[in-house]
C-alpha positions in Angstrom: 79.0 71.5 28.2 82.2 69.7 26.1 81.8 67.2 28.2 77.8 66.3 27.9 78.5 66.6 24.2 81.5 64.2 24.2 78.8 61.1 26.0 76.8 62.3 23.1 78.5 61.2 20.6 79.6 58.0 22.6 76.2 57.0 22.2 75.4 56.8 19.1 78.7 55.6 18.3 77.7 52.3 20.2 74.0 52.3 19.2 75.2 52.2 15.2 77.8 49.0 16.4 74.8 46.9 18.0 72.5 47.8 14.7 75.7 46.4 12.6 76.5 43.8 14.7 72.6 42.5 15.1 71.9 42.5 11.0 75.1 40.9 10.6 74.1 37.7 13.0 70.2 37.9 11.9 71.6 36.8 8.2 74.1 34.4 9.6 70.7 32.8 11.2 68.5 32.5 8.4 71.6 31.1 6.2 71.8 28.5 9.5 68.5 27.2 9.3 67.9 27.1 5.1 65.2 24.2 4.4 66.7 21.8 1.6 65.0 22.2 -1.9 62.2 20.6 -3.2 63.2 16.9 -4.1 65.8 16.7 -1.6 65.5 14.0 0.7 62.5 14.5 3.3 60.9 16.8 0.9 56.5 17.0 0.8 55.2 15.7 -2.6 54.2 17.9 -5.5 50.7 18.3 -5.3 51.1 18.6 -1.3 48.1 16.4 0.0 48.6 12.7 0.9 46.4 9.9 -1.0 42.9 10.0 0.7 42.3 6.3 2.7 38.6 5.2 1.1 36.3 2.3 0.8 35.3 1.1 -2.5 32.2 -0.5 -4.1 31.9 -2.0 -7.4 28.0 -0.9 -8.7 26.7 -4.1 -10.0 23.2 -4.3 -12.6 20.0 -6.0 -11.5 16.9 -6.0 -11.8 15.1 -3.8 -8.7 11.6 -4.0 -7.8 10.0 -1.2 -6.6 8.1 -2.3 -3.6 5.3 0.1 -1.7 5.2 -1.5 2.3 2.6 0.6 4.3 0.0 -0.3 7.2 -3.6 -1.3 6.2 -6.5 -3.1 7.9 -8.3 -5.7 7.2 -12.1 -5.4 5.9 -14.3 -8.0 5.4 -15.7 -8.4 1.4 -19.3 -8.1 2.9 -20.9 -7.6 6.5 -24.5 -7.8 6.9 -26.4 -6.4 9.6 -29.5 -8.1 10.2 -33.2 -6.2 10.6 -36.5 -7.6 11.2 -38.9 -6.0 8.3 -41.9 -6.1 11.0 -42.8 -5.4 14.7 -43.1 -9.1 15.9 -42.1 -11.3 18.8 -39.1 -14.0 18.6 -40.7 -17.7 18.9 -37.4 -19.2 18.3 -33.4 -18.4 18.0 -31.9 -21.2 15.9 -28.2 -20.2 16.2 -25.4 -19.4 18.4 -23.2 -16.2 18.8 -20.4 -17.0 17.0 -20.9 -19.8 14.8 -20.3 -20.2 11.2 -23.3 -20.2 9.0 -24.1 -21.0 5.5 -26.6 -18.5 2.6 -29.6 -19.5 3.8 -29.7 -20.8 6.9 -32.5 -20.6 9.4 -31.4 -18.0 11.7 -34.9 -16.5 13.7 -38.4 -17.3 14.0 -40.9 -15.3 14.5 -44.5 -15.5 16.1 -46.0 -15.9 12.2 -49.7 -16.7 13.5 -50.8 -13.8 12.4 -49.7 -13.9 8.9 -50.8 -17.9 8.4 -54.3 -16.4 9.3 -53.7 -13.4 6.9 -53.0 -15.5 3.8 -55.5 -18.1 4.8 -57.7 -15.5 4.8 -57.0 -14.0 1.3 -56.6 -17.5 -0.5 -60.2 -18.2 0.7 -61.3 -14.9 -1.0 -59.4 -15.6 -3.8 -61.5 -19.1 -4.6 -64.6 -17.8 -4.0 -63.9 -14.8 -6.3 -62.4 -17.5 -8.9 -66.0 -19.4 -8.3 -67.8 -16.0 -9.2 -66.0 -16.0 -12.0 -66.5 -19.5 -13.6 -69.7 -18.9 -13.6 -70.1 -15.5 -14.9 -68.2 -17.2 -18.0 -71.0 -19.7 -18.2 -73.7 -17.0 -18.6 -71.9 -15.5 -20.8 -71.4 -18.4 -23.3 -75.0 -19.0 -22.9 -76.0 -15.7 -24.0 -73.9 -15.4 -27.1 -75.8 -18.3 -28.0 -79.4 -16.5 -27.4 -77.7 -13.6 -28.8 -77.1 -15.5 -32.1 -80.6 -16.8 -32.2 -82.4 -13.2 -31.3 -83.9 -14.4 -27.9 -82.0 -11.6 -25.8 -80.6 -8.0 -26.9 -77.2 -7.0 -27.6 -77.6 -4.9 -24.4 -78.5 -7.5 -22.1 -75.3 -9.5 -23.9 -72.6 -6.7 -23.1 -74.1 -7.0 -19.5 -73.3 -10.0 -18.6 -69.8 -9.2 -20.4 -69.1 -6.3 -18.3 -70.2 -8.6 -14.9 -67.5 -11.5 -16.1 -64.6 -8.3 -17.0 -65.1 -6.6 -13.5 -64.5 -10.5 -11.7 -61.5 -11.5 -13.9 -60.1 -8.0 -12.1 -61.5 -9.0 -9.1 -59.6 -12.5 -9.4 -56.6 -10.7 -10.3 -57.0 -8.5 -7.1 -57.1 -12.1 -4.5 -54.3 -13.0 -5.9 -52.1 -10.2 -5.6 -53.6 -10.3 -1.8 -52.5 -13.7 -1.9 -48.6 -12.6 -2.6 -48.9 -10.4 0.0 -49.8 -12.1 2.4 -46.9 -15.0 1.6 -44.4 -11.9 1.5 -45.5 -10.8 5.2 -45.2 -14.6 6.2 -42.1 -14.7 5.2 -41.0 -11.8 7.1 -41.6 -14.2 10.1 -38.7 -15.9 9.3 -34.7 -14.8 9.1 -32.2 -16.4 6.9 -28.6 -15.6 6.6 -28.0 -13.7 3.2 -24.5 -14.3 2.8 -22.3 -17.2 4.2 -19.9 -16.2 7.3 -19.5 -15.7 10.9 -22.4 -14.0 13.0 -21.5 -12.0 15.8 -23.1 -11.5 19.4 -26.6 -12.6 19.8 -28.1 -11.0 22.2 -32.1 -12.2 21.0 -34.0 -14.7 23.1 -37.4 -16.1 22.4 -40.6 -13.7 23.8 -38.0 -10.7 22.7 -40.4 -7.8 20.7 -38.3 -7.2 17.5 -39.1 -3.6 15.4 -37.0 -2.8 12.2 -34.9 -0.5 14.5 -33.5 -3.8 16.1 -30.3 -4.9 15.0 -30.6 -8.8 15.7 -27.1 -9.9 14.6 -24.2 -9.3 12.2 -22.5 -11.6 9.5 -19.6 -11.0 8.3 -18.0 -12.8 5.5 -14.0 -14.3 6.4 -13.8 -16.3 3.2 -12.1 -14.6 1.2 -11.6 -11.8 3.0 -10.0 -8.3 2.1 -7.0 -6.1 3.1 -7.1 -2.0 3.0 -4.1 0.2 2.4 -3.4 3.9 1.5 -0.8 4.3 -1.3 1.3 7.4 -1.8 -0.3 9.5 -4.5 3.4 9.6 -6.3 2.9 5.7 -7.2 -0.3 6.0 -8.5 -0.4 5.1 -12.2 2.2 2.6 -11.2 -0.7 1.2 -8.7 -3.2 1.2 -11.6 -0.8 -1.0 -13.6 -0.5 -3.0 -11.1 -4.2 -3.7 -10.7 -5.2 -4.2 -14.5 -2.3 -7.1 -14.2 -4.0 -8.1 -10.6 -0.6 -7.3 -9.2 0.3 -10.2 -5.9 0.1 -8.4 -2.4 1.6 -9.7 0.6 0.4 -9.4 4.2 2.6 -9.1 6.7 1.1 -10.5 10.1 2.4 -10.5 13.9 2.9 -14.0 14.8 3.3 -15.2 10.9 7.1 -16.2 9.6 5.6 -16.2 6.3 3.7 -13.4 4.6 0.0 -13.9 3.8 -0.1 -13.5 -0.5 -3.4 -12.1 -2.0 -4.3 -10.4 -5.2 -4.5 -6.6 -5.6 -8.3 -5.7 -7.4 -9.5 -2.6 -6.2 -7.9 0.8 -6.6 -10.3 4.0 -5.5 -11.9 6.6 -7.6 -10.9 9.5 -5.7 -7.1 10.6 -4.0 -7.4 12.1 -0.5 -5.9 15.7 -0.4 -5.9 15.4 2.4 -2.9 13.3 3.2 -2.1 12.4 -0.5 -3.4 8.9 -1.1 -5.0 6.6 -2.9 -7.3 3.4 -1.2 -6.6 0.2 -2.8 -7.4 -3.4 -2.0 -6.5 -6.7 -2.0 -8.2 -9.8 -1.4 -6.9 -12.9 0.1 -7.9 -16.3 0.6 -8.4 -17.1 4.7 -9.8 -20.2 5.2 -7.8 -20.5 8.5 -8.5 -17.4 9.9 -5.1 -15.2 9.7 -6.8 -12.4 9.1 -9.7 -10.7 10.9 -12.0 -7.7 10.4 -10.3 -4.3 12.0 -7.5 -6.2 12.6 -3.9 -4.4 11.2 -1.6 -5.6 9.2 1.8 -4.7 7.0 1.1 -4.8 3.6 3.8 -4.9 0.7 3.2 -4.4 -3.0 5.8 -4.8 -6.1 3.9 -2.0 -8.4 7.1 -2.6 -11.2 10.8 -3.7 -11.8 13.6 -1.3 -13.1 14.8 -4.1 -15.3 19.4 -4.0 -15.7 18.9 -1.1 -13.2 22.4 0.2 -12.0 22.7 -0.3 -8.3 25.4 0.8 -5.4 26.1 1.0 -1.8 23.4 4.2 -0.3 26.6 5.1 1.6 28.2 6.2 -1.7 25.7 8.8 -1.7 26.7 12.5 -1.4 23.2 14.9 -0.9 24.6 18.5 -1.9 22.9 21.7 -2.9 23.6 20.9 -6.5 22.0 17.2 -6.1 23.3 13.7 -5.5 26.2 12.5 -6.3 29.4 10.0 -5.4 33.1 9.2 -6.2 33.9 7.1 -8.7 38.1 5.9 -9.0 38.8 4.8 -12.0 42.3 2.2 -12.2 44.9 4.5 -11.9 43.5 5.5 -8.3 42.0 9.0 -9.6 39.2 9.8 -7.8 36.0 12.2 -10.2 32.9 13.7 -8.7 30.0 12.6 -10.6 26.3 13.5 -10.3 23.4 10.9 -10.8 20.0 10.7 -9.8 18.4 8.3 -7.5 16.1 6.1 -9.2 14.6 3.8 -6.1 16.0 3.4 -2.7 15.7 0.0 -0.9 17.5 -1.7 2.2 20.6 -0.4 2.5 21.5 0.2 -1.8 20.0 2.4 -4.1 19.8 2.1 -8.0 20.7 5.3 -10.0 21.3 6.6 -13.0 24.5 8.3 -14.4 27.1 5.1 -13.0 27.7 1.8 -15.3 28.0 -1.2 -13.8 31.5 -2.7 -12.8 32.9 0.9 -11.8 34.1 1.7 -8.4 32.7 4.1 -6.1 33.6 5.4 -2.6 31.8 4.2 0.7 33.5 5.7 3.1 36.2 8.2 3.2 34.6 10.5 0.7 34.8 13.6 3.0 38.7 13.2 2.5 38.8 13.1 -1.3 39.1 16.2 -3.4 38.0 15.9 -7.0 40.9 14.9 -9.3 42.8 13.4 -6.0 44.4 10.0 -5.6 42.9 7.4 -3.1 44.7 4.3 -1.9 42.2 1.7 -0.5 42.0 0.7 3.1 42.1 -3.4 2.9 41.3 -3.8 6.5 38.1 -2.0 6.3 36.8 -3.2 3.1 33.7 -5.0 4.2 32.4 -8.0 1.9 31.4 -6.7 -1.7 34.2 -4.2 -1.6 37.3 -4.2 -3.4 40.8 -4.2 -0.9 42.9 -3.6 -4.0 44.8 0.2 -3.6 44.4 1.7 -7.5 47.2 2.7 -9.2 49.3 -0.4 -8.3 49.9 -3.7 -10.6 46.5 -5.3 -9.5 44.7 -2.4 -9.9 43.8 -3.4 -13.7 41.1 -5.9 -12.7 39.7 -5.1 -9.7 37.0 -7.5 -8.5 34.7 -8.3 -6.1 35.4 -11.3 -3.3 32.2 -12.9 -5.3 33.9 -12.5 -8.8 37.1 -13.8 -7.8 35.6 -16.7 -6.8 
């Protein structure tokens, strides 16, 4: 039992000198491996975060038009489809499918013997009626003047008055027969009512013609109209546009050079549909650019943002709070600022909320922190940029490649 007792205590005696011994080495360890104080040699700077490596832009002022470019079609100003008033047969077809022809050009005759007989018919009726009528006037005369001596009665007077009123109407009745019959004449033969370009004709002489019949179409090429949809956002812009007859340009496949016409028609009505508004423009096409149905880009300025402020799009930052960008000022300080987005075009934007000449971040702005410095990466600085780093001795006039020049 002494003896169990005696490895006891022998135990603990050597636990307790490891525990002294251990602590004693652990504080020898951590005095070993101190890190030198802030400001020695080696030591991370103050604010603990590098410069951020960023591309800058200066934002420049200009004047920015706003431009609308959408699809349309192009319509023809008027297209005429030609009807025969009567049921007739075709004695003669005096075009061809295809060709250009002028107001009023003989386009179809029809078999008009019929009608020739017709009005010869009611002029005949018409003199003899007009004969009838010259000599009821005669009696007439002569019996006011038997009247006035007392050789025949009032009575037998207002007689012959009443005989020479009911032929005048009858006279008046052959020569509205006579109109009619020119009118039906003239149905015999087709004219073009406008000036254009007929289409398929597909009428031959001994063809029975009804109203029903479409014989052939015109369409009018010169000038000729182009069709587009405009978002209903730019719509009292569009109207502006229109009461100062705004220039349109047509953008056609095979064409370098855009078509330019003149906008003159903006429609009553916005479709709810998709949110648009019809307008038109009309453009001279004496060489035949443009057809009917055929499509087309179309591009309208509908105003200018005159001394507008204008950067890189890249500068852009969309967060929940709205847009906004970096803008280093030239001690290399970079500050968050929000501005709004006034028009968007190619590959800058003009907004609000920036003046011109300051520098903003292109790329690189996911690595600045508000308040931060920036140092400028020359290599990557394209053309426009500046490759100065702010906060050094050229820093105070940073310009553009274009203003050092």
């Amino acid at each position: 039992m002494k003896k169990k007792l005696v490895f006891a205590l022998a135990g603990v005696s050597i636990v307790a000198a490891a525990g002294w011994w251990w602590s004693g080495s652990g504080d020898r360890l951590a005095a070993g491996n101190a890190k030198p104080a802030a400001g020695a040699k080696g030591a991370a700077p103050a604010d603990g975060a590098p410069p951020a490596l960023v591309t800058l832009a200066t934002a420049v002022r200009q004047d920015v038009p706003v431009t609308v470019q959408v699809n349309g079609s192009v319509v023809s100003l008027n297209s005429v489809d030609l009807r025969p008033q009567v049921t007739n047969t075709v004695a003669a077809v005096h075009v061809k499918e295809g060709q250009f022809v002028k107001e009023g050009q003989l386009l179809f005759t029809l078999d008009d013997r019929n009608d020739q007989a017709n009005l010869a018919r009611a002029r005949a009726q018409q003199k003899r009626d007009e004969a009838t009528l010259a000599d009821l006037e005669r009696q007439y005369k002569r019996s006011q003047e038997l009247l006035a001596q007392n050789f025949i009665s009032k009575s037998a007077s207002d007689a012959t008055l009443s005989q020479l009123e009911a032929q005048r109407a009858a006279v008046a009745a052959d020569r509205a027969a006579v109109q009619s019959a020119q009118v039906a004449l003239g149905y015999a033969t087709l004219r073009a009512p406008i000036a254009g370009r007929i289409g398929a004709v597909n009428i031959y002489p001994g063809t029975l013609v009804q109203p029903t019949l479409s014989l052939v179409t015109i369409t009018q090429l010169d000038p000729i109209a182009v069709s587009f949809p405009v978002p209903e956002a730019n719509l009292q812009d569009l109207l502006a546009a229109a009461r100062s007859r705004a220039k349109v340009e047509a953008l056609v496949t095979g064409r370098q050079e855009p078509l330019s016409g003149v906008l003159n028609f903006v429609d009553n009505t916005v479709d709810p549909q998709i949110g648009t508004v019809r307008a038109k423009a009309v453009f001279d096409n004496a060489d035949q650019s443009l057809w009917p149905g055929q499509f087309v880009g179309t591009r309208i300025t509908v105003r200018t943002l005159a001394g507008a402020t204008v950067v890189p799009a890249a500068a852009l930052m969309m967060l929940p709070d709205g847009a906004s960008l970096y803008v280093v000022d030239h001690a290399g300080t970079a500050a968050r600022r929000k501005v709004q987005v006034l028009y968007t075009f190619g590959t800058k934007v003009a907004v609000s909320g920036v003046e011109p000449g300051e520098q903003v971040v292109i790329e690189g702005s996911q690595n600045v922190r508000p308040g931060g410095k920036v140092r400028v990466d020359a290599k990557a600085a394209p053309a426009g940029t500046t490759g100065v780093t702010p906060g050094s001795a050229a820093s105070s006039d940073i310009k553009t490649p274009r203003e050092r020049a």
